[in-house]
N, C-alpha and C positions, 0 to 999 in steps of 0.2 A: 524698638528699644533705644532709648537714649546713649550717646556715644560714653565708654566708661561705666555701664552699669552690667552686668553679670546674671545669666539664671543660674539659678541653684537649687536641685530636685531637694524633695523635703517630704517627712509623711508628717500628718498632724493629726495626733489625737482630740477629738472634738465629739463630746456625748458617747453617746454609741456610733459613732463612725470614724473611721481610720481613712485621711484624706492621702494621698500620693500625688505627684504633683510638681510644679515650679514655680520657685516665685522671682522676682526681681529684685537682686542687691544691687547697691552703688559700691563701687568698685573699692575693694578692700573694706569692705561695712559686712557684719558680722550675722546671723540669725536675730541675735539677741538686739541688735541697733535696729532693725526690719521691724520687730514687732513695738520695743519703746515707739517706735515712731510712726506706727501705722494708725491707719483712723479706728474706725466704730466696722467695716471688713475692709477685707485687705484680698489681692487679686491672686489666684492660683491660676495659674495655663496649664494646659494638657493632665488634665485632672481628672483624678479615678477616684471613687468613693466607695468604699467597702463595709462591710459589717464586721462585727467584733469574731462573728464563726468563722470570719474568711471569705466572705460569696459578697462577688463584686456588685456593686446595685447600680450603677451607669458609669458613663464617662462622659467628660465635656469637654469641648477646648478651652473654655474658658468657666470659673466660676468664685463667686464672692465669698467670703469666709468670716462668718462674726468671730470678731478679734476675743470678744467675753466668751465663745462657748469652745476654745481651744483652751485645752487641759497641758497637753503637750506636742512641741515641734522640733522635728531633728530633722537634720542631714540624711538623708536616704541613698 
């Protein structure tokens, strides 16, 4: 992690999957700064991928996330 830059868990709604997770801010930079400025995906660490019933379908430690098919992302 670069010096000044912050994780911050986050879930992301995306199609039918509900992502759990963290991503990497730059220090004092917002959700909403992260995604204006993220490419075509954008990196999730310690990521858990679920279904809309609730029944978790893996986890990774790492995994890419098309920035188009996120509906919505919060603070978790």
């Amino acid at each position: 992690m670069a010096e000044g830059n912050t994780k911050a868990r986050v879930v992301i709604l995306a199609g039918s999957y509900r992502i759990k997770g963290e991503i990497e801010l730059l220090a004092g930079a917002r959700i909403t700064d992260y995604m204006l400025d993220s490419k075509a995906f954008f990196a999730v660490t310690h990521a858990e991928v679920w279904d809309l019933e609730g029944r978790k379908i893996f986890a990774a430690p790492f995994l890419n996330v098309s920035r188009s098919h996120v509906v919505v992302i919060a603070p978790d």
